[in-house]
C-alpha positions in Angstrom: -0.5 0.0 61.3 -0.2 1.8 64.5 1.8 4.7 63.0 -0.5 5.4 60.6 -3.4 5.6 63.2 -1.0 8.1 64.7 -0.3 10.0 61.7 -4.2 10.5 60.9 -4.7 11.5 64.1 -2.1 14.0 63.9 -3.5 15.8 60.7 -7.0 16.1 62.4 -5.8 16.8 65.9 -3.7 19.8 63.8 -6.3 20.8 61.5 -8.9 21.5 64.1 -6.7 22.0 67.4 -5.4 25.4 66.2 -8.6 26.4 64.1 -10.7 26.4 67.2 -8.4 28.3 69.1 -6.7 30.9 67.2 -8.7 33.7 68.6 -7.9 32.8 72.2 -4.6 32.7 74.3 -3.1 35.7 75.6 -1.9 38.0 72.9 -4.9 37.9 70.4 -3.1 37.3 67.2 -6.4 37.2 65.2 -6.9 41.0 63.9 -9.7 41.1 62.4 -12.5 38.3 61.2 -10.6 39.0 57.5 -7.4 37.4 58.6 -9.0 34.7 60.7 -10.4 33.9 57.6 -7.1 33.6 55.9 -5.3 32.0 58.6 -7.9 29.2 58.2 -8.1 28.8 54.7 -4.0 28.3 54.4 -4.1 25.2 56.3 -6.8 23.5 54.1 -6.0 25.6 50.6 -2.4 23.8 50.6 -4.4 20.5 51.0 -6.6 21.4 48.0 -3.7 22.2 46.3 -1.2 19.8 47.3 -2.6 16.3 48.1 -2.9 15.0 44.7 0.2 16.5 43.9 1.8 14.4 47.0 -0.1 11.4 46.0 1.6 11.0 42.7 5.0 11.6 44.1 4.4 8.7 46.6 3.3 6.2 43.6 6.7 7.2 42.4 9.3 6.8 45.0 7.3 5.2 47.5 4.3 6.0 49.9 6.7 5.5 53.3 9.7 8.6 52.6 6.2 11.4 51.4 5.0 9.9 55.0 8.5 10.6 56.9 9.0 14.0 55.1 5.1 15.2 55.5 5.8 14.2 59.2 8.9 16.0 59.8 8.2 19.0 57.7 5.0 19.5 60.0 7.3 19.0 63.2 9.4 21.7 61.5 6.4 24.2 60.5 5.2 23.9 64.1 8.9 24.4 65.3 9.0 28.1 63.7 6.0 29.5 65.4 7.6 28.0 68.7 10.8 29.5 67.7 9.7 33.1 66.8 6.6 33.0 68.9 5.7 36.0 67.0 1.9 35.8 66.2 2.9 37.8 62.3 4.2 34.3 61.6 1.2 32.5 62.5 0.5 32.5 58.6 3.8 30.8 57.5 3.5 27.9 60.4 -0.4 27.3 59.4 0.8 27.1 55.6 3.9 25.4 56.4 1.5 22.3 58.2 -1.0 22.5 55.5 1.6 21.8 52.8 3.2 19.2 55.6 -0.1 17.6 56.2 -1.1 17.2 52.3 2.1 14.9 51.5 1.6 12.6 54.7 -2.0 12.2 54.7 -2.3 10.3 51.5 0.8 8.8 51.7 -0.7 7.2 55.0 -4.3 6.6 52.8 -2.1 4.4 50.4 0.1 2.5 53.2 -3.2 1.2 54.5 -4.1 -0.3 50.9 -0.8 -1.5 50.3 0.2 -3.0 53.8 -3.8 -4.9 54.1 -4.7 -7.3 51.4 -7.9 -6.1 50.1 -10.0 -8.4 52.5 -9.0 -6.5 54.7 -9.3 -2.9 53.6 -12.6 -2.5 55.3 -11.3 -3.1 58.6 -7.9 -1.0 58.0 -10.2 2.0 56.6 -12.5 2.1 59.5 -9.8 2.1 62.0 -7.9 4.7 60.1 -11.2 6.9 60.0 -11.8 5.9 63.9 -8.2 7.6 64.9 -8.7 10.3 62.1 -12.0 10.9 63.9 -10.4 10.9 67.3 -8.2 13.8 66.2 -11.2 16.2 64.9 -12.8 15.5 68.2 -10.2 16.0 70.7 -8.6 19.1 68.9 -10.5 21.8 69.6 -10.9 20.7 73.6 -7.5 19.5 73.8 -6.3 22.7 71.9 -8.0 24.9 73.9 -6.9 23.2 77.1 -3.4 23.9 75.8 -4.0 27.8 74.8 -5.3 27.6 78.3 -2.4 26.6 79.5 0.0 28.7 77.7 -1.2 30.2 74.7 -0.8 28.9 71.0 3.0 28.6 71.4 2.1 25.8 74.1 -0.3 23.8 71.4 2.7 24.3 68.4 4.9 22.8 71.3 2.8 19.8 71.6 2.0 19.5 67.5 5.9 19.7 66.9 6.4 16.9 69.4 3.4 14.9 68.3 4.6 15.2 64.6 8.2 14.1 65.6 6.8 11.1 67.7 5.3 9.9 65.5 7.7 9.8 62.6 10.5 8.3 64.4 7.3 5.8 65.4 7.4 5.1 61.8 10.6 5.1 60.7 11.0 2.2 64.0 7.7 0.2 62.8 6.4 1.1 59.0 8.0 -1.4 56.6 9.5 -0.1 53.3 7.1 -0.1 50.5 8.8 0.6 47.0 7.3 1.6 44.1 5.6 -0.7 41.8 6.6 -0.7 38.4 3.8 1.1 35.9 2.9 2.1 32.7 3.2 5.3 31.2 0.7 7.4 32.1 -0.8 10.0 30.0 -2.8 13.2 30.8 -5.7 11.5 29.0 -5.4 8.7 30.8 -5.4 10.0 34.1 -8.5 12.3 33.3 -10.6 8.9 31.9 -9.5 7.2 35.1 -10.6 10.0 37.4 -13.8 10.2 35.2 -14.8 6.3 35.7 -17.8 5.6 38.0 -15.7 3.8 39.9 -13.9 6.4 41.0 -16.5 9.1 40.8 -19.0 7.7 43.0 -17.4 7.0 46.1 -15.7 10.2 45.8 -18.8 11.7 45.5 -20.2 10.2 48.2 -17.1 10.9 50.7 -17.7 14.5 49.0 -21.2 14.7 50.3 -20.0 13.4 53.8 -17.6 15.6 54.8 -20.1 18.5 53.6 -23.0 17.5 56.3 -19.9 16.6 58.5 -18.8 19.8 58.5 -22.6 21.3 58.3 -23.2 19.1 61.4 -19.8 20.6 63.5 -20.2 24.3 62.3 -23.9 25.3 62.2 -25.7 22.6 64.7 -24.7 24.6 67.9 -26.3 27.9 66.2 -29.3 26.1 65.7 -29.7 25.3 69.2 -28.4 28.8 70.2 -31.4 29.9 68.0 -33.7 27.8 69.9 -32.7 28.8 73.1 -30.6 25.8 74.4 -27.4 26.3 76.8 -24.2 25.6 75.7 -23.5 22.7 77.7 -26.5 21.2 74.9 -25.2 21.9 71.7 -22.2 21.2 72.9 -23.3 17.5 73.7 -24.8 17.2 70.1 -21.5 18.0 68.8 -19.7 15.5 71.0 -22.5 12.9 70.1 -21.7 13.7 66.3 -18.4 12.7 66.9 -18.5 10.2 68.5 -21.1 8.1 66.0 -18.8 8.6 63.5 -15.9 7.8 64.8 -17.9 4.8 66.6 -19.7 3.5 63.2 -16.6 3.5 61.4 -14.8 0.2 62.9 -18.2 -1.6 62.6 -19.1 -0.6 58.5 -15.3 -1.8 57.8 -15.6 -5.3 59.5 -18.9 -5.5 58.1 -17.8 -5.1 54.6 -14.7 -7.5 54.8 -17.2 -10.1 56.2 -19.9 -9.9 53.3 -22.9 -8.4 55.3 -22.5 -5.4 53.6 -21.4 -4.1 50.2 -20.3 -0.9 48.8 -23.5 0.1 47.0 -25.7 -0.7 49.6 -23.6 0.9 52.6 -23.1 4.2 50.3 -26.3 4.3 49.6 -27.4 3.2 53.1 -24.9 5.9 54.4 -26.2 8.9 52.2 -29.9 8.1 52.8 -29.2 8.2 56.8 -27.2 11.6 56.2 -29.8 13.0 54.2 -32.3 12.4 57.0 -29.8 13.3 59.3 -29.6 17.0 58.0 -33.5 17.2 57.6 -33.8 16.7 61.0 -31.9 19.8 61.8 -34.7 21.5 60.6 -37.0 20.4 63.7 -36.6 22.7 66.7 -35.6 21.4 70.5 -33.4 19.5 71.6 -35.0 15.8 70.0 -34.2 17.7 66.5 -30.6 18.6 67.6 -30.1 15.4 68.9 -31.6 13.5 66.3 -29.3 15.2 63.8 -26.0 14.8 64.9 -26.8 11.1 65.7 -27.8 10.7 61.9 -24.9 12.6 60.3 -22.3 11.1 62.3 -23.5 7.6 61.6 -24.4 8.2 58.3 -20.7 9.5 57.9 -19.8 7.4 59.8 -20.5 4.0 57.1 -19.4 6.1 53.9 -15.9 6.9 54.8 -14.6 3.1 55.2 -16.3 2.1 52.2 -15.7 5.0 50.3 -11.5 4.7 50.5 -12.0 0.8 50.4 -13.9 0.8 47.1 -11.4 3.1 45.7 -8.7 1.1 46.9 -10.5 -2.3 45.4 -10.8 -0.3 42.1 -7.2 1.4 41.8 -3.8 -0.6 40.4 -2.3 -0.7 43.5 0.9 1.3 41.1 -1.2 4.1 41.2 -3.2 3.8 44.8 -1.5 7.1 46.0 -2.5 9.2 43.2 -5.8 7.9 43.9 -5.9 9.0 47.6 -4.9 12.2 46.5 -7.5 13.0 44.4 -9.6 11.3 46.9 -8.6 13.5 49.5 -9.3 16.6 47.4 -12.6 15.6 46.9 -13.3 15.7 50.7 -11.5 18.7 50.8 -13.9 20.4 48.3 -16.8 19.0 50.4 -15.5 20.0 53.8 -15.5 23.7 52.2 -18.0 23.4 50.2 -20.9 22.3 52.5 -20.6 25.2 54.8 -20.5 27.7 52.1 -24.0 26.4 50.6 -25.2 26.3 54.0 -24.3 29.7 54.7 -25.4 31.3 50.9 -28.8 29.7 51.5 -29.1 30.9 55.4 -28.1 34.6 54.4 -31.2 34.5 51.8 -33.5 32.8 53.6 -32.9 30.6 56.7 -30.9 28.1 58.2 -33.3 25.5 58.2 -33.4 26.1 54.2 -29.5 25.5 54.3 -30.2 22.0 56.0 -32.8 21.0 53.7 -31.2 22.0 50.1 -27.8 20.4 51.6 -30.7 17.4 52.3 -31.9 17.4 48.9 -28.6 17.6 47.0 -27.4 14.6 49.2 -30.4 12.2 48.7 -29.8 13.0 44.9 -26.7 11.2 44.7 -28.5 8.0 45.3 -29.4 7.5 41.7 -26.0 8.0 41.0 -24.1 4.9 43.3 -27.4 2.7 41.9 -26.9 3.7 38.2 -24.3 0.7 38.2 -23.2 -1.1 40.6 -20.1 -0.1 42.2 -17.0 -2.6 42.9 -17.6 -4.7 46.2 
């Protein structure tokens, strides 16, 4: 399981290791806000576009060769910006890892279903999101230590190596999974599956934590900006963010394997602390600051594990990558998603309107996980 610790970390560490810190370094390659804007938007628009693509192919000739590939191929994206160091290339490397990034990430989602049986999933998930967790947190310090150090071709250095580690790592310790035989699948079947509560609601509910997730990481240090507080402060709430949800994570997962929690209840559990979570960003100070980020990361924190163990519980294990996929896009749409209603609402009114509408549309899922009950 080790290499697919390692492999989450990786896409996280990439994803936000390189966003934080493409405007520094020596040579400012970022030209104007428009094409910072487009440099970040490759990375996760090939995920949007990719991952369920990447998830099917893995339910057809196996989760473990989409992992290898997606591994090396990022080792090789990263390679061509250390290569050319030429910051005009900037755009393929970040695209090249983004398409990279979407084939191993499920492919490492469904090796944790099918390498834990499914009392087990819990546990697996939480770890998973632990490391996964890790990665967003240490990117942008680590990154920037690295750009520090010597500029963005230093931090592609360290993702190509990182990305090659770790796939020999698998190819050493990941066992073969093949394919499992299937039925034909049509269009319409897919679309009814996809449609089925018990798919949509933990997908929704992942949805609606990566939103305040990424609410929480981008617009909580403006807050306290607004308010007056040093940087060393928001900074902290951040950290503390972070932390709770990589921290809760491990604990929801052994909670749900050993029966003291069950997917309704730690959705809905997980929403309702999220919800208050983001209300409290409305209070001013540091207790409001603090408050918040403890909330959404824990509150984040319990959806994740359950989330991808529900789906897992509720997916032919023929078809778990396909699942992932789609899973995955439905974060993907949240972690964009989230900021951007944020940000609409704080251009027409304020921020502390973003919080609370993003508040209000997450309690309002909560009749949706208790209209029936969802598996485990």
């Amino acid at each position: 399981m080790w290499p697919l610790y390692a492999a989450g970390f990786t896409t996280a560490f990439g994803a936000h290791g390189i966003a934080a810190n493409l405007g520094a370094g020596g040579a400012n390659p970022v030209r104007s806000v428009l094409y910072l804007g487009v440099l970040l938007a490759l990375y996760d628009g090939a995920e949007v576009v990719l991952k369920p693509v990447f998830g099917t192919v893995a339910d057809r000739v196996g989760a473990r060769p989409v992992l290898l590939g997606g591994l090396v191929a990022f080792a090789a994206s990263s390679a061509v910006f250390v290569a050319v160091r030429d910051p005009g290339w900037l755009w393929a490397a970040r695209l090249g890892q983004g398409a990279a990034a979407s084939a191993f990430s499920p492919a490492a989602s469904a090796l944790v279903a099918r390498l834990n049986p499914q009392a087990r999933h819990g546990r697996a998930f939480g770890s998973y999101g632990f490391h996964k967790s890790i990665g967003y947190t240490a990117g942008p310090l680590l990154g920037g230590v690295l750009v520090w150090a010597g500029g963005l071709t230093l931090l592609f250095a360290v993702l190509m190596a990182l990305a090659a580690a770790v796939a020999l790592w698998a190819v050493l310790a990941v066992p073969a999974v093949p394919p499992l035989p299937k039925t034909r699948q049509t269009l319409a079947d897919l679309v009814r599956r996809l449609a089925d509560g018990t798919f949509v609601r933990p997908v929704a509910a992942l949805a609606a934590a990566t939103a305040a997730l990424s609410v929480g990481v981008g617009f909580l240090p403006l807050s306290g900006r607004a308010d007056g507080l040093p940087p060393v402060a928001t900074g902290a709430a951040v950290s503390a963010l972070a932390a709770c949800a990589a921290l809760v994570q491990p604990w929801a997962g052994r909670a749900l394997d050993e029966g003291r929690l069950n997917t309704r209840t730690g959705l809905s559990a997980g929403l309702a602390v999220t919800a208050c979570g983001l209300a409290a960003a409305v209070l001013p100070g540091v207790p409001g600051l603090l408050v918040a980020a403890v909330l959404i990361g824990g509150g984040t924190g319990v959806i994740t594990p359950l989330g991808f163990a529900a789906l897992a519980a509720a997916t032919p294990e023929e078809r778990i990558g396909q699942t992932m996929g789609a899973a995955e896009l439905g974060r993907e749409l949240g972690d964009a998603g989230g900021p951007l209603l944020v940000a609409s609402v704080a251009t027409a009114v304020t921020l502390g309107w973003g919080y609370a509408v993003l508040a209000l549309l997450t309690t309002l899922l909560l009749p949706v996980l208790a209209a029936r009950r969802a598996s485990r």
